[in-house]
N, C-alpha and C positions, 0 to 999 in steps of 0.2 A: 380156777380160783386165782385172784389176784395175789400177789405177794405181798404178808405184810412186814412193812418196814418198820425200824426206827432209828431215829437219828442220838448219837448220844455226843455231848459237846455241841454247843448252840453261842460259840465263838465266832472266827472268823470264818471258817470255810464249814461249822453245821449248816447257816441256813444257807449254803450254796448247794448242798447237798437235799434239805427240803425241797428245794425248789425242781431239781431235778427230777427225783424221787416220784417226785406228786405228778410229774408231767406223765411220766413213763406210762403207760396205756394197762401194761402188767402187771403195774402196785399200787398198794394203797400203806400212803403213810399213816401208820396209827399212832404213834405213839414217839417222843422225843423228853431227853434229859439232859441238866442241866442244872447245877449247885446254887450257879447265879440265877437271883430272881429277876435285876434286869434284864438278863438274855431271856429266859423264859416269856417275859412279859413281854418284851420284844416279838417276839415268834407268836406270842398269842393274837397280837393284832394281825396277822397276815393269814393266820394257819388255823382260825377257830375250831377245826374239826378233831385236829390233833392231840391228843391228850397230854399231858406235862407234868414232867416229876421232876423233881431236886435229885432224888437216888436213883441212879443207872440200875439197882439192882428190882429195882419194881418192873421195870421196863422187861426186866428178863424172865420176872417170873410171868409174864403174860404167854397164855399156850397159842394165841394169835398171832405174836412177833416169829415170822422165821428168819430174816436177817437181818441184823443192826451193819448202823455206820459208825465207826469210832472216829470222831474227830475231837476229841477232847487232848488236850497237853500231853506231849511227849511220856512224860512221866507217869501219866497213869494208863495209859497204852496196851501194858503187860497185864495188869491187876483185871483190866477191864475186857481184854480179847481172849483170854482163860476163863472169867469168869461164862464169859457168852458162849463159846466151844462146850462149857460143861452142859450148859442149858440148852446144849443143841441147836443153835442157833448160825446160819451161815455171817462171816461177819467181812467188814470189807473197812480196811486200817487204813488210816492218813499214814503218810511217811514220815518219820522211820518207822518201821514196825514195832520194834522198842527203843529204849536206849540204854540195851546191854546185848549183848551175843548170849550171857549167860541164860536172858529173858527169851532171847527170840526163837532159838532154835526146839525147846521143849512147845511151845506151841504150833510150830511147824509140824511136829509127831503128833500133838494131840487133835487138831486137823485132820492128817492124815487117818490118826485110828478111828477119830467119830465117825471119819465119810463128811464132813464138814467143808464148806469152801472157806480158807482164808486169802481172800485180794489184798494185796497192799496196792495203797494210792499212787501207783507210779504214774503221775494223768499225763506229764508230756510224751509217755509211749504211745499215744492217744491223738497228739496235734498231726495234725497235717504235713506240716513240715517236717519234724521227725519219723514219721510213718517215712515217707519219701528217701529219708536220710536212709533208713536202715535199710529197704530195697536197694538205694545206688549202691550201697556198702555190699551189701550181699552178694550183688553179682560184678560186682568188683569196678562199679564205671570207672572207677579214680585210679584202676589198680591196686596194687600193694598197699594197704596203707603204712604209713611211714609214726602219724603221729593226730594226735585229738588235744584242740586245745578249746575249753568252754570260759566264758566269764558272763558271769552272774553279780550283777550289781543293782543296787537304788539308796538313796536317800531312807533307811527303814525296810519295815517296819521293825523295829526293835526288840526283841525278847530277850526274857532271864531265864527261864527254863531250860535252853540248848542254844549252843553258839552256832556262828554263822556256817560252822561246815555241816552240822547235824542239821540246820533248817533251812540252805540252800543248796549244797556241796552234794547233798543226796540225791539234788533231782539228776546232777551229771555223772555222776557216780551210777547209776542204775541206767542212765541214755547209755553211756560208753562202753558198759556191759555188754546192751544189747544190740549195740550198733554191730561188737564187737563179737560178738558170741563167746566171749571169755569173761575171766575176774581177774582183778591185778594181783601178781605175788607179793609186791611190797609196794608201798607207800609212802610217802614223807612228806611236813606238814611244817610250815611255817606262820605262825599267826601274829595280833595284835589287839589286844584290849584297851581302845580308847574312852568311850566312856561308861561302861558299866564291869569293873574289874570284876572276879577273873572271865568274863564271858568276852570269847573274843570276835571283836565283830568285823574283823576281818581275817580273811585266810587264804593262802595259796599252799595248794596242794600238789606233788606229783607221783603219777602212778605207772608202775611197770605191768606190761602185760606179758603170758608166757611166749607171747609170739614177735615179742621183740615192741611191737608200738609204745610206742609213752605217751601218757597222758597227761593233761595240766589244767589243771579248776582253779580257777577267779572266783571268790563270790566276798560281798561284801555287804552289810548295811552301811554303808558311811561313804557313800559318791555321790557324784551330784548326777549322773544318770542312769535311768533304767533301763539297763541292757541285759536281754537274755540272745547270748550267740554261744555257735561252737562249730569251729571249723576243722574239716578232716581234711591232710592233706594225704596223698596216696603219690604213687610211683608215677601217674599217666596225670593226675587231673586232680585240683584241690576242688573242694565242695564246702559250703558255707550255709548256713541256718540263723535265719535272724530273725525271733519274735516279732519286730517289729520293722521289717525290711518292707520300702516298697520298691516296685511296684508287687512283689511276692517276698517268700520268705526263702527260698532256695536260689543260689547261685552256682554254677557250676562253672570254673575257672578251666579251660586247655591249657593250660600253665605246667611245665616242668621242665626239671634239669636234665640233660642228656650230657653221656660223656660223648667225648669225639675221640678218637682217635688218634691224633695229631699230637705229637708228643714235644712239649714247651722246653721242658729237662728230662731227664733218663728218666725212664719207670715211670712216667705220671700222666694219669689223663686229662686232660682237658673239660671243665665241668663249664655249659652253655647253658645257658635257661631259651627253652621253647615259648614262645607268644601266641596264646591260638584268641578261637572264638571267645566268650562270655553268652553262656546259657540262664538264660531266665526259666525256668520250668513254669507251667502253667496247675497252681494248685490250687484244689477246690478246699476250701479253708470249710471248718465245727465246730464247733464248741467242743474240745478233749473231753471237757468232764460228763457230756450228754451223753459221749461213745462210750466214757468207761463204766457209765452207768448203766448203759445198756448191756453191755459184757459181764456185769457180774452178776447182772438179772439173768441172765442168757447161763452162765455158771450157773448160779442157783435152783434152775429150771433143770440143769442136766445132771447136777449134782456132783458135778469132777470140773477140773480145769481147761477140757475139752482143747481144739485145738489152738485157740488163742492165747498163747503163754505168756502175755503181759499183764506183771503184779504180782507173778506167783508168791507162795507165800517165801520160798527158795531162797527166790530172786529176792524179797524183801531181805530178808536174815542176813545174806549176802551184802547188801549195802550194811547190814550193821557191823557187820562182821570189817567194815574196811574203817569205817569212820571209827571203830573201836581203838582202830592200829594208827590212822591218822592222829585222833588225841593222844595215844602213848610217845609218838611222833612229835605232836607240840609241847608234853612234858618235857622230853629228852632232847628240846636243841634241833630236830630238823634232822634227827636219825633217821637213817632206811629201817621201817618194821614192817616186817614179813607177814604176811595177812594169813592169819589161823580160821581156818573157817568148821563152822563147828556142825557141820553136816557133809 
């Protein structure tokens, strides 16, 4: 039997998720919600088949639906991925997974007790380029890594709901994780609200890891281009990731410092920078969000997290758990605050 879907938020990224949904071979979308009547009536001319309600909670009483998509505003997130967990429903969250730690972590348990999958939308663990990233990282091409620096920028698009580190800052926040196989201890967070106070639409972040790396996020609404990069530099070899690199998205730099020997004054080595090759990697590019939607169908099917650990619900909580201390961070002037994680 196929799986039924539905989609709830019928925004910016619901019908990107219908569309998905509807291709998949093993589901069938029934049913999608939405407050708005023009988003509704939107979706209507495309998707006649699909049934449509104003209240998410109709949606849940259907014994048809077994897993919904939340992509509805940060804000109702928590009301709405509790509500779906009670109704036994597997569910699969846009990021963040809420926007409290106080919200996220009680749904991580209740998850866990129904037998319930809960996916958070981490879709760039999904690209191409990142998939690549995390293998070179894992078996160390680069070496040691040293340090992760990401920037995330464009022109827009503008929200009031969560500032630029909770709706861009997360998607580097949850790559650097897992690039990394860690979470950072502390954090610290400098921002700027130009034109919509207090939401700041721009922000620089940086984060400690336990194993010595530091990390550093760019993201911004207010540039004039749209850049998504993030380069790892390592002991042996830096590596580089560009959304929109050609002739590919991966770079791989023989580039590093070596000491020498050869002593200039008492005690001091001499620090050389190495010049090698430039590797172009040959990558087979997807659409991220076709794979992670095949993965949560492929979850849903097994009924646990199986071996593909990207999006756990964990991992989700975990970015809240950091972006929580980053804002305490941009209260407080750009203090180090020590990431509380509540699981």
């Amino acid at each position: 039997m196929p799986l039924g879907i539905a989609v709830i938020g019928l925004g910016r990224w619901g019908p990107n998720h219908l569309r998905n949904f509807s291709a998949h071979r093993d589901c069938i979308v029934l049913a999608a919600a939405d407050p708005s009547t023009a988003s509704r009536e939107r979706v209507a001319q495309s998707y006649r088949t699909v049934q449509l309600y104003a209240d998410y909670r109709e949606v849940l009483a259907r014994s048809d639906i077994d897993a919904v998509v939340v992509s509805s505003p940060t804000a109702t997130h928590a009301e709405i991925v509790r509500a779906a967990l009670q109704a036994g429903k597997h569910v699969l969250c846009e990021k963040p997974l809420t926007n409290s730690s106080a919200d996220a972590w009680p749904l991580v348990a209740m998850a866990r007790e129904r037998k319930r999958v809960l996916m958070v939308g981490h879709v760039f663990l999904y690209n191409a380029g990142i998939e690549y990233l995390v293998k070179a990282a894992r078996r160390q091409e680069a070496g040691s890594p040293f340090y992760m620096d990401a920037v995330r920028t464009n022109l827009g698009p503008f929200r009031s709901d969560v500032n630029a580190a909770w709706d861009l800052a997360s998607h580097d926040i949850y790559i650097f994780n897992y690039v990394l196989g860690e979470r950072p201890t502390w954090v610290s967070a400098v921002g700027a609200s130009f034109l919509r106070k207090p939401v700041e639409d721009i922000v620089f972040l940086t984060l400690q890891y336990p194993s010595g790396v530091l990390g550093h996020i760019h993201v911004s609404w207010l540039d004039p281009k749209k850049l998504r990069m993030i380069t790892l530099v390592g002991e042996n070899k830096m590596i580089t990731w560009d959304e929109f690199g050609v002739p590919g998205p991966i770079m791989i730099y023989d580039r590093s410092v070596v000491k020498d020997p050869v002593y200039t004054t008492y005690g001091e080595f001499q620090l050389l920078t190495r010049e090698g090759d430039v590797v172009l990697p040959r990558i087979q590019l997807h659409e991220p969000l076709v794979a992670q939607t095949k993965a949560f169908v492929e979850r849903c099917r097994a009924g646990a997290d199986g071996e593909d650990d990207r999006g756990t619900a964990r991992q989700g909580a975990e970015v809240v758990d950091v972006l929580e201390a980053a804002a305490a961070s941009l209260r407080d002037n750009n203090r180090r605050v020590e990431v509380k994680y509540g699981g």
